[in-house]
N, C-alpha and C positions, 0 to 999 in steps of 0.2 A: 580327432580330425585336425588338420594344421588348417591354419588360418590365414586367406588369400591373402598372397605378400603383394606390394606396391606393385612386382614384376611377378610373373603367373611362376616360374622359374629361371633363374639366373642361367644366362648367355654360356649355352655349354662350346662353344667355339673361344672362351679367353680357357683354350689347356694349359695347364702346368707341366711342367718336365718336371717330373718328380728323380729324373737322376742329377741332373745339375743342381748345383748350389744355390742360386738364385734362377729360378727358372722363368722365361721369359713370358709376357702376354703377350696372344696375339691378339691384333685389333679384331674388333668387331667386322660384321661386313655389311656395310653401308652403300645403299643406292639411294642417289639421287635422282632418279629416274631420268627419262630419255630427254635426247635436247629436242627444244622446243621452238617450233617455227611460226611469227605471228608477221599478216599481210601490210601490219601501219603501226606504229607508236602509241603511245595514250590507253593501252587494252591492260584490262586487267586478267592473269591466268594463275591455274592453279597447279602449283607442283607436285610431282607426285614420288614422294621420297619415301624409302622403308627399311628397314632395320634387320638382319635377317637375325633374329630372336629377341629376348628378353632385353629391355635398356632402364637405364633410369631416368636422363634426359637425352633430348636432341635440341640443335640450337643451327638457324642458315645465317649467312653470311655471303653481301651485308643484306641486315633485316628492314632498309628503309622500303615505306611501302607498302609490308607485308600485315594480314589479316594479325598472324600470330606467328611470329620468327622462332616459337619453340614447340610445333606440332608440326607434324609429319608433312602434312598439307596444307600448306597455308595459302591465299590469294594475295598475288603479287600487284601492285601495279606499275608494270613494264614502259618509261618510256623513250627506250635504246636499247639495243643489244649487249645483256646483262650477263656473266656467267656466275650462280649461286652455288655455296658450299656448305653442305650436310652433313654435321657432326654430332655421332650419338655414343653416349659414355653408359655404361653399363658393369655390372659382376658376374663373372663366371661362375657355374655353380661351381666345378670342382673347386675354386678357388677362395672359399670359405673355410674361415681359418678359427673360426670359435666351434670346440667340440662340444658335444651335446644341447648347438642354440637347440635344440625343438624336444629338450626333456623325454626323451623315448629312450634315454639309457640308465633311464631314471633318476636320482640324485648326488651327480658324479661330474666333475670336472670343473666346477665353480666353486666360490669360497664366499662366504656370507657372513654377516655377525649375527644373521636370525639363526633362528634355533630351528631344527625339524620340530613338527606338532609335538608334543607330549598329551594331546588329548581332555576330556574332559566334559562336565554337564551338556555342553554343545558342540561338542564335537573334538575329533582331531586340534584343530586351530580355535581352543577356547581364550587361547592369551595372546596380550601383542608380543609384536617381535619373532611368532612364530613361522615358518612358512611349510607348505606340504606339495609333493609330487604327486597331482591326481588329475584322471580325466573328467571332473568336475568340481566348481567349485562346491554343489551343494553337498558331498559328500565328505567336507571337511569343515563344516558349522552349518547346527541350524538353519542359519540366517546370510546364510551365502545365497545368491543365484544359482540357477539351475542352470548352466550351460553345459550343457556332452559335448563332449572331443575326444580328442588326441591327448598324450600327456601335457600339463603343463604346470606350473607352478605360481600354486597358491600362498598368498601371503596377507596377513594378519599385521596392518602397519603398527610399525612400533614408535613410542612417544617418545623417543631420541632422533634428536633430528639428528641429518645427514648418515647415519647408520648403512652401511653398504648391506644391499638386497642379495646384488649378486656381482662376483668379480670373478676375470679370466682373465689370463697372463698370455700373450700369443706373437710370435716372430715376425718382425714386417721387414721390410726393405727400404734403407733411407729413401728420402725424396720420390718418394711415391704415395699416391692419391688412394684413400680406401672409403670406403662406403660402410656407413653403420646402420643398421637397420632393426627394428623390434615391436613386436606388436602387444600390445595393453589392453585390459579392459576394468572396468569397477566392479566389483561383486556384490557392492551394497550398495545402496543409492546415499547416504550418509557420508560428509565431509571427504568428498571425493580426493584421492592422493595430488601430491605433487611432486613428479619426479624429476631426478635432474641425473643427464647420462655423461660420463667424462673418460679421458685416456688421458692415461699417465698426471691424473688428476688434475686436468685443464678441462672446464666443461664444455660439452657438446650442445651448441643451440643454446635455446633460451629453457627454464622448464617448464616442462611437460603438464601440464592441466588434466588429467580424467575430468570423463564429463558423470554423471551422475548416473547418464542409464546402462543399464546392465545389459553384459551379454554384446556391448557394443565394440567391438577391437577396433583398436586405433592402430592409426603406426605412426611409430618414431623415425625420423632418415636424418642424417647427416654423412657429411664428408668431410675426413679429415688427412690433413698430409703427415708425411710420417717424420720430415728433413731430415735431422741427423740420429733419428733413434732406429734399432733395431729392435725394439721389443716395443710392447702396448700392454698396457695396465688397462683392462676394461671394466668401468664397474658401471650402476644403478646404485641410486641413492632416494631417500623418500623426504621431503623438507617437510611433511604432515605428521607433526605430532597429536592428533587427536585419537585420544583411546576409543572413542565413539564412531563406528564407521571406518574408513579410512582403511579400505580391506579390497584388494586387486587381483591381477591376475595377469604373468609373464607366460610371452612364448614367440618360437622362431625368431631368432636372437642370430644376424647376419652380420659377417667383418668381413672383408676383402678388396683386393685392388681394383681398381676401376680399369673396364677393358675401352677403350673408343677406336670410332673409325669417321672414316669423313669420304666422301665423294662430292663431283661439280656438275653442274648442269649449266646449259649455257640455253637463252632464251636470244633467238634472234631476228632482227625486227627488217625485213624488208620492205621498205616503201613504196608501195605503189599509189600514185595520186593522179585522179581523172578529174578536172574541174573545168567548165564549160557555162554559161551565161543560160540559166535555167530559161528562159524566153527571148523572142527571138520574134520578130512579124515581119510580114510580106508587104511592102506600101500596097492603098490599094492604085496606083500609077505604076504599078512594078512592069506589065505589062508579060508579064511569063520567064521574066531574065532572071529570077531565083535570086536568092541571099545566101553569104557566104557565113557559114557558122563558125566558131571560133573556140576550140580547147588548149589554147596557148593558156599556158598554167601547168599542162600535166606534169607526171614525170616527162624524164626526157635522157637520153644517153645510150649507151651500148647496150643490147637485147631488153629496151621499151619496145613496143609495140600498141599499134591504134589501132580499131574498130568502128567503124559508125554503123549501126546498123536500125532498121524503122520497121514498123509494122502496117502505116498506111500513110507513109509518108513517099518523096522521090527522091533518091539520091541524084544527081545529076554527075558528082564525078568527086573526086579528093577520098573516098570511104577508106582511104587506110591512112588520113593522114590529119595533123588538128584541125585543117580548114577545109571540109565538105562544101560541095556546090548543091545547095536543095533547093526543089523548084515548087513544091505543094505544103499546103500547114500539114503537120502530122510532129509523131513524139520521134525524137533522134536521140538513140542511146551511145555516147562513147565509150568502149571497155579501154581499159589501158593494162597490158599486162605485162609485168617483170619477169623475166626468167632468173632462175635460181636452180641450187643444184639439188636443193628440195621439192621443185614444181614451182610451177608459175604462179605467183601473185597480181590478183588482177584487183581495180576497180572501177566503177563506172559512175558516169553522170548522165542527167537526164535532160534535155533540151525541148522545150517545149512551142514549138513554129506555130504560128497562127497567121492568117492572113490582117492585113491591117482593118483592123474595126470600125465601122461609120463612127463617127462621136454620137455622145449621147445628149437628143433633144428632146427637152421638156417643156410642157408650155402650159402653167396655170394662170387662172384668174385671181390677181391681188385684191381688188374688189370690184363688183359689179354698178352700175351705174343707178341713184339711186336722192331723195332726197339730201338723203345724209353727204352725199359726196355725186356732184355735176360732173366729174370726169371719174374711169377707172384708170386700173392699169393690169398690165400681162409681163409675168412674170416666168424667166427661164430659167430659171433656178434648178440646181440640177442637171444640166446641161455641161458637158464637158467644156473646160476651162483651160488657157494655156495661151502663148502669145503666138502659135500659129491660129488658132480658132476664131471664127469671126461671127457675126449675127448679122439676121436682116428679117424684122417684120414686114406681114402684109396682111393683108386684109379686101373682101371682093365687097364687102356690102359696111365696113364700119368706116372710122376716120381716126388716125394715129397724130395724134397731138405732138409728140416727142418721143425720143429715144428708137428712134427707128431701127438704128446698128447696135443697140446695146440690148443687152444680158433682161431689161425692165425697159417697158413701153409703157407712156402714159396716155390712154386715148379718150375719145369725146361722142364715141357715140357703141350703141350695143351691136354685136357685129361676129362673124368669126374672126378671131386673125390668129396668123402661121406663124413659126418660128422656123428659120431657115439655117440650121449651123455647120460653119462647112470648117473643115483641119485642113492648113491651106499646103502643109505639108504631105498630104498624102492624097492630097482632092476627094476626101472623104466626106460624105455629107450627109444631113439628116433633117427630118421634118417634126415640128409636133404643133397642133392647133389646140386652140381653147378658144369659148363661150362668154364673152360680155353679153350678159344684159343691162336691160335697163327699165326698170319700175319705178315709175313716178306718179300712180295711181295715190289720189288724195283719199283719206277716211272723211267722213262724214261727222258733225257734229250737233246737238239738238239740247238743249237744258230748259225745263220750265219748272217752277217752283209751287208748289202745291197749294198756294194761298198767301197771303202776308202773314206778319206778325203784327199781333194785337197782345191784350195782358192776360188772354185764353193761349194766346199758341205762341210760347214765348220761344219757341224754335220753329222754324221750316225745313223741311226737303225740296234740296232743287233735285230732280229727277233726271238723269242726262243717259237712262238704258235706252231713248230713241237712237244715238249714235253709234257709227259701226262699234262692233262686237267679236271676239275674239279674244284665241292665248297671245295672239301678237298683236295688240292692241294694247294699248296702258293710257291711263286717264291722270290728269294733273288740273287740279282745282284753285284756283287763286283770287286774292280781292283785294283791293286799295283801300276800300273804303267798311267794309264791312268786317263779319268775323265768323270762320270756318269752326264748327265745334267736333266735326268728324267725317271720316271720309274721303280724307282730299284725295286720295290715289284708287278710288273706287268711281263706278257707273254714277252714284249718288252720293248728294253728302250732307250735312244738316248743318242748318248757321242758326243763329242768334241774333243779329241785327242786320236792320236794313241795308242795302248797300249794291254794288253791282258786282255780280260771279261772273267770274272767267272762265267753260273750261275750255283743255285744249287737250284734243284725241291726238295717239300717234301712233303710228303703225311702226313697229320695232324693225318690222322685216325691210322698209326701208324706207323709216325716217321721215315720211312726209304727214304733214298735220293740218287737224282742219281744227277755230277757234271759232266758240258761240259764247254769250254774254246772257246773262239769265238776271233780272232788275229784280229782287224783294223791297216790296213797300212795307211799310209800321204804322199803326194807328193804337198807339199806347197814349192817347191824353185823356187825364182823368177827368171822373165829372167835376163839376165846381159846388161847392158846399156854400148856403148863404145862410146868417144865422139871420131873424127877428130875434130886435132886441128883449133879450127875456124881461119879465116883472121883478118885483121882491116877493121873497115870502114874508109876511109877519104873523103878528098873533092873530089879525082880522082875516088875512089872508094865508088859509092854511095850504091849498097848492092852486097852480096854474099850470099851462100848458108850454110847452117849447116849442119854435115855430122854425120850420129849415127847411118850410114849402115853396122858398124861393129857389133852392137849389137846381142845377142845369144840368142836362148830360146829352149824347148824340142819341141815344135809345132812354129805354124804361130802368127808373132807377129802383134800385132794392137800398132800403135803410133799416141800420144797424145801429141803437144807440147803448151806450154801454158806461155806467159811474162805475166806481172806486168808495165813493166817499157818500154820493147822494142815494132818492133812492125814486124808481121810477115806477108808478101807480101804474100807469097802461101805455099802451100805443108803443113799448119798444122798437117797433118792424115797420111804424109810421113816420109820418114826416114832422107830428105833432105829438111827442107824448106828452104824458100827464106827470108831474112830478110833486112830490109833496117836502121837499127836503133840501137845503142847500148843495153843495158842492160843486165838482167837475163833471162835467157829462158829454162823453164822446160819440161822435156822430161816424162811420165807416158806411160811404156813399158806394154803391157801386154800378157802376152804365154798364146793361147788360150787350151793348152793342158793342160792346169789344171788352169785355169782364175787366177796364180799369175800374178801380177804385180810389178813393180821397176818404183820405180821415180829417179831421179838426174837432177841437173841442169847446166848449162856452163853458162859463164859468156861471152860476145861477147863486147870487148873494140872498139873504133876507135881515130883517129886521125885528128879530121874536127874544131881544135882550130884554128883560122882568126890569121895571125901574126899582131903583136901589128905596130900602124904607128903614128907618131911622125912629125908634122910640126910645122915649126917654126913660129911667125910671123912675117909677111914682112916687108919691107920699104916701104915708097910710093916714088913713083915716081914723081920729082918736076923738075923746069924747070932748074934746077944744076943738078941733077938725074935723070938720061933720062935711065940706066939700073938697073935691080936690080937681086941678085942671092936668088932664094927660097932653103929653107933648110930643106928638110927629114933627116937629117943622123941620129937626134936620135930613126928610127926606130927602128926595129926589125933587127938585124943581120941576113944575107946571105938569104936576100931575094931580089926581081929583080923589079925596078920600071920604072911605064912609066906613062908619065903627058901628060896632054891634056888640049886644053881650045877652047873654042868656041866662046868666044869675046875679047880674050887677043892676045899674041905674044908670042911665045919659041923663043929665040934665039937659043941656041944649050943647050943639055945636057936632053934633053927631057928623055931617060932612066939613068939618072943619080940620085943621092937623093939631086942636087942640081944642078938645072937647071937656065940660063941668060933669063929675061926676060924684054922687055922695053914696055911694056903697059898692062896699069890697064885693070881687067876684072877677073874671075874665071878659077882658073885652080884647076885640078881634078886630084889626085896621087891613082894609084890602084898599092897594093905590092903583090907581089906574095911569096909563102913560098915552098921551090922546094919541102920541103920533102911529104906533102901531098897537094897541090895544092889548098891549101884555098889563099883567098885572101881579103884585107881590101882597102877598098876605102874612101876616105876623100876628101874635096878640102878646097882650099882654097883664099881667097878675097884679090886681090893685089889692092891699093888705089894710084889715081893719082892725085897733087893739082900743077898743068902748067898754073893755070888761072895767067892773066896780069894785075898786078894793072894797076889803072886809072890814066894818068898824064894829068892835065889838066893846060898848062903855062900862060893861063888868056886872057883876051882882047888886043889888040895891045895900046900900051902906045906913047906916043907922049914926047918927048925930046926938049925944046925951050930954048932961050936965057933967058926964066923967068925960065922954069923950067929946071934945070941942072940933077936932080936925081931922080929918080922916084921908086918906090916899083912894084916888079911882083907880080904877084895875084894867085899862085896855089895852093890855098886852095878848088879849084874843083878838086883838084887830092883825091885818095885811102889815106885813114888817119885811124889811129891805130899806137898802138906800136910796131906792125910786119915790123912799113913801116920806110923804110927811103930816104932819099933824098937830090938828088947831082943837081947842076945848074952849065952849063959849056955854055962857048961861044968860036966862034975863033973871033968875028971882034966887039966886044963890051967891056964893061969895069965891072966886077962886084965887086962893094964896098965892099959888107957885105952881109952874110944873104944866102951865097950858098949851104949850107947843111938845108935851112928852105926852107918853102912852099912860104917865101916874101922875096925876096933878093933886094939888092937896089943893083941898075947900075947907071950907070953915065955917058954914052953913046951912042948911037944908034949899032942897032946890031942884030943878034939871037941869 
C-alpha cells in the first residue's frame, strides 16, 4: 500500500510534452475566488480561494491583516478597497522524474553501497549495511515491525557513516524549481536513524531525525533549484552508525518541477455612514412647533440618499432629507443609502425624541427636631442640578429658618415642607415634600441606694430601674466625691464609699435627659478600746485579771482576746480575762452596730526573777577541826535564809548566810527575795577526814646482858608523807630514832 503523500496526488494539469525537448509546464489553475463587496471599512472577511488539484504551498499577497496568508482561506482585515493575489506551487504527477520512487519494480533503477539481504538466523536483513525489497518490514528480520503494504525498502543501517542508501541520476532543466519528497519510517524502536537527503552532493534541509515509533511514516520535502545544471545526483545517506537498532524503512521517493498559478480578488469597500444625535427633546414650552433633527454627518454626494422613517413617532415634513421636522417624542430611524453597481449600501442611525422631562424633585429629612439638635433641616438632594434650575421651600403648618431658595433648608419647627424645583429653561417643574418632627419628650430619672455603708456592707446598690426603661434608653453614673465599683452604664451600679451619685437617663432616639442624685452615708467608726492598767505577775502573785470593761462602742460589743507569747486561763470572749503568764495580749473589739472593729494590745510585765544564791566552799571537818562556818553572804542582797540538813549538824545560825556547823553531810540553803516572793534553793556538801592513822609499836623486844639496845619495829604503823611520828616513854631509855618508825632504846620500859 503506498503511503499518503503531503499531496493526495500530484497536479495532473503541470502535462509534459513528451515530443519537445524541454517541454513546457503549465500553470496550475488557481482561483481566488469572487470579488468581494463590504458596506464600511474596519470588517473583517474571509476569502475564499482554491486550487483546482494537488499543491504543495499557497501563499496571498499582500498578507498584512490576514488570519494566515498561507491557507486557502484566510480572514482578512479590510480597511479600504484591497485587491489580494493567490499563488499555489505544486508537482505534476506525470512530471516525476525518479523511476521506480515507490519500489513496485522492485530493486531496479537506484544504486546503493548496501548490499541486497544475504539472509540469516533473523532473517533476510541479519547484518548491517544490508537492505531488502519487501511488503514488510517483519518479513525481513525478526525484530523488525509489522507493517503490510506496498513494496518498499527495507534497510538494516550500516555502521559507516554517510554510506549512500540509495542514489538516482535524473535530467532537470537549468533554472528551474523542483520539489523532493520521501517518506520514512523506523522499524525498530532502538537508536532511531538520521538521515540526510542531497543533490549533486549539496544537502537538502537539515537532517532527518526518525522518531522511535514504528510503523509511523514521516515525510521529507524540500525544494531545490537546478541554475546552471542539467542533471541531479539524488542520494540518501544515514549519519547513524549504531549496530544496535538503527533499522528504517524508504518509500515513494518524488522529484520534479514545481507547476504554480496565481489569481486576484479585489475586496471593495463602499461607505455608507448614517450619524445622527442619538437624543433629542421637545421643551416642555415647545407648545406643538416640533424640533428639527439633524443627520448632518452622513454620507453625502451623487446617488446618497435619506430616509427618516418612525414607528410612533410624527414626521411633520424634511423625511427625505438630514433635517426632519417632528412634532411628537417617538424613535426616528435615518437609513442612508449608496448606490453601487453591486446594490445599494445602506446604514442607519437611531434618534431617540422625548418630550422635555420635569426635573427631578427630592425632598428628605436631614434631621428631625429633637434634644440633640433645636433646629432640623430638608434636604434636596437628588434633585436635578444645573444653572437654569432653581428651588424654593414652603411649608403650611412649620417655620423655615434659612436657605429657603437653596438645594438644603434649615428650619425651627416640625412641620410638612415642599420642595419646589423648576428648569427655567424649559418651565419644567417639580414637587417633593418631607416630614420634620419634633421630640422633646424628657426620660424620667429615680436612684435610691439600698442602705449605707457600714464595716458589714462595705459596698451599696444605688438602684435607678425606677427610671424610664428601654433599648433606647442608656444610663451613665458618675460622682465627685465618691467611688463607682461597677455598673456605671447599667439601671444600677455598686460603690464603695460615701459620697453623692449622679445618674443621668437619655433617650438615644432623641437626645433628651433627665438627672437624679442618689446621697450614700458610712458609719465605719470603730469602737474604742480602754485598757485598766494591768498588775505584775510574781512569785506571790501567780495570775490576775485584765481589765478593757472601759471600752465604748455605738451598739454591743463582742471581745476577742488573743497572745502570741502569754497564756490566757479564761474569759477570752470577755471583757476581763484571767491570765497567768507575762507577755502581749491582743484585744479585737468589735461594735455590732455596724460590724467595725479596733484592735490594740497591753503588754502584762511580772516580777517571778529567783534571787541569785552564792555559797561558798567549805572546810572539812578533821580531827583539829571539829567546827566549821558555811558561807552565803555572796548572795543576793536583802533576802532571808534558812538552811537544813538531813544528815549533818547546825550548830546555831541556821537563818543566817553563815551558819556553825560540826559534822559532814548535806545542807540545803533556800533564799527568799521579799519583794516578789521567789525563791532559790542550792545545797551544799560539807566533807569530813577524823579517820585515825594506824600506830603499830611492833612485837615485844627482850633487853639482856648480851643484848643492851635493841631497834622498835613500827613500820606496821600508817606511812606516807602526811604521817609523822613521835616515840615517848616515862620508865625507859630512847637512844635514837624517836621521830622514825625504828628507834633504838637501851632499856626496858614502854
Amino acid at each position: 500500500m503506498k503511503r499518503a503523500l503531503f499531496f493526495i496526488s500530484f497536479f495532473f494539469f503541470c502535462l509534459v510534452n513528451a515530443i519537445a525537448e524541454n517541454p513546457p509546464v503549465n500553470p496550475l489553475p488557481v482561483n481566488a475566488g469572487d470579488d468581494i463587496i463590504i458596506c464600511a471599512p474596519g470588517q473583517t472577511v474571509t476569502l475564499n480561494g482554491s486550487v483546482g488539484g494537488p499543491f504543495s504551498s499557497v501563499s496571498w499577497d499582500p498578507p498584512f491583516g490576514m488570519s494566515d496568508p498561507n491557507s486557502l482561506n484566510p480572514e482578512v482585515y479590510v480597511s479600504g478597497t484591497t485587491t489580494f493575489t493567490l499563488t499555489a506551487n505544486g508537482q505534476g504527477a506525470t512530471t516525476n522524474l525518479i523511476f521506480n520512487g515507490d519500489f513496485e519494480a522492485g530493486s531496479v533503477g537506484f544504486s546503493s553501497s548496501y548490499i541486497p539481504g544475504t539472509g540469516g538466523p533473523f532473517g533476510l536483513l541479519s547484518n548491517e549495511g544490508e537492505y531488502a525489497i519487501s511488503t514488510n518490514p517483519l518479513l525481513t528480520h525478526t525484530n523488525f515491525a509489522n507493517c503490510p503494504g506496498s513494496n518498499m525498502m527495507v534497510v538494516n543501517g550500516s555502521t559507516t557513516p554517510g554510506a549512500p542508501i540509495w542514489c538516482q541520476t535524473v535530467t532537470v532543466d537549468p533554472n528551474t524549481t523542483y520539489e523532493f519528497s520521501a517518506w520514512l519510517t523506523s522499524v525498530n524502536p532502538s537508536n532511531p536513524a538520521i538521515l540526510q537527503f542531497s543533490v549533486n552532493g549539496i544537502l537538502l534541509g537539515n537532517p532527518f531525525n526518525l522518531s522511535s515509533a514504528l510503523c509511523n511514516w514521516t515525510n521529507f520535502f524540500e525544494t531545490w533549484n537546478s541554475g546552471g545544471s542539467t542533471s541531479a545526483e539524488i542520494c540518501i545517506t544515514n549519519q547513524n552508525t549504531a549496530g544496535s537498532g538503527n533499522d528504517f524503512a524508504i518509500d515513494d521517493i518524488t522529484f520534479g518541477p514545481v507547476c504554480s498559478g496565481t489569481d486576484q480578488v479585489t475586496v471593495t469597500v463602499v461607505d455608507a455612514l448614517a450619524i445622527a444625535n442619538p437624543f433629542e427633546s421637545i421643551p416642555c414650552n415647545n407648545g406643538g412647533a416640533g424640533i428639527t433633527l439633524n443627520g448632518t454627518g452622513s454620507s453625502a454626494g451623487a446617488g446618497v440618499t435619506y430616509q427618516w422613517t418612525t414607528f410612533n413617532g410624527t414626521i411633520l415634513s424634511g423625511a427625505n432629507t438630514l433635517t426632519p421636522l417632528v412634532g411628537t417624542p417617538g424613535t426616528y430611524e435615518l437609513t442612508v443609502s449608496v448606490s453601487t453597481s453591486f446594490g445599494p449600501c445602506t446604514s442607519t442611525a437611531l434618534v431617540e425624541v422625548i418630550a422635555d422631562l420635569p426635573p427631578d424633585a427630592f425632598a428628605t429629612t436631614g434631621n428631625h427636631i429633637n434634644c440633640n439638635s433645636t433646629t432640623g433641616t430638608v434636604i434636596g438632594s437628588g434633585s436635578t442640578v444645573g444653572p437654569n434650575i432653581t428651588y424654593l421651600w414652603t411649608t403650611p403648618n412649620g417655620f423655615i429658618i434659612s436657605g429657603e431658595t437653596d438645594i438644603i433648608a434649615e428650619v425651627g419647627a416640625g412641620g410638612t415642607y415642599t420642595l419646589l424645583v423648576t428648569d427655567e429653561s424649559t418651565g419644567c417643574t417639580a414637587e417633593a415634600s418631607t416630614i420634620v418632627t419634633a421630640d422633646l419628650t424628657l426620660p424620667t430619672a429615680e436612684a435610691q441606694p439600698d442602705g449605707d455603708l457600714d464595716c458589714n456592707n462595705t459596698t451599696v446598690t444605688i438602684d435607678g430601674s425606677g427610671s424610664s426603661g428601654g433599648p433606647n434608653l442608656s444610663y451613665n453614673w458618675s460622682t465627685t466625691n465618691g467611688n463607682i465599683t461597677s455598673g456605671t452604664t447599667g439601671e444600677s451600679i455598686e460603690v464603695d464609699a460615701a459620697g453623692t451619685y449622679q445618674l443621668v437617663v437619655t433617650n438615644e432616639d432623641n437626645g433628651c435627659t433627665a438627672t437624679v442624685l442618689a446621697l450614700v452615708n458610712s458609719d465605719q467608726t470603730p469602737p474604742v478600746i480602754d485598757f485598766a492598767t494591768p498588775g505584775q505577775l510574781t512569785c506571790l502573785v501567780a495570775n490576775f485579771t485584765l481589765d478593757a470593761s472601759g471600752s465604748t462602742g455605738a451598739g454591743n460589743l463582742a471581745f476577742a482576746w488573743t497572745t502570741t507569747d502569754g497564756n490566757i486561763v479564761s474569759g477570752s470572749q470577755t471583757s476581763m480575762p484571767e491570765i497567768n503568764q507575762t507577755g502581749t495580749y491582743t484585744l479585737v473589739l468589735t461594735d455590732d452596730a455596724n460590724g467595725c472593729t479596733a484592735e490594740d494590745s497591753i503588754l502584762v510585765e511580772g516580777n517571778v526573777i529567783p534571787p541569785d544564791i552564792v555559797i561558798e566552799t567549805p572546810e572539812e571537818l578533821t580531827c583539829t577541826t571539829s567546827q566549821i562556818t558555811l558561807d552565803a553572804s555572796g548572795s543576793q542582797a536583802g533576802v532571808s535564809f534558812s538552811w537544813t540538813t538531813t544528815d549533818g549538824n547546825i550548830v546555831s545560825g541556821e537563818n543566817t548566810p553563815q551558819p556553825i556547823v560540826d559534822q559532814n553531810g548535806t545542807y540545803t540553803l533556800t533564799i527568799t527575795d521579799p519583794d516578789n516572793g521567789c525563791t532559790t534553793t542550792d545545797v551544799v556538801e560539807v566533807m569530813a577526814d577524823q579517820s585515825l592513822p594506824v600506830a603499830d609499836a611492833g612485837e615485844v623486844v627482850q633487853l639482856d646482858c648480851n643484848t643492851t639496845s635493841v631497834l622498835l619495829d613500827g613500820t606496821g604503823s600508817s606511812t606516807g608523807p602526811a604521817f609523822s611520828y613521835l616515840w615517848t616513854t616515862t620508865d625507859g631509855d630512847i637512844l635514837n630514832g624517836e621521830t622514825t618508825l625504828e628507834p633504838e632504846i637501851g632499856s626496858g620500859g614502854t
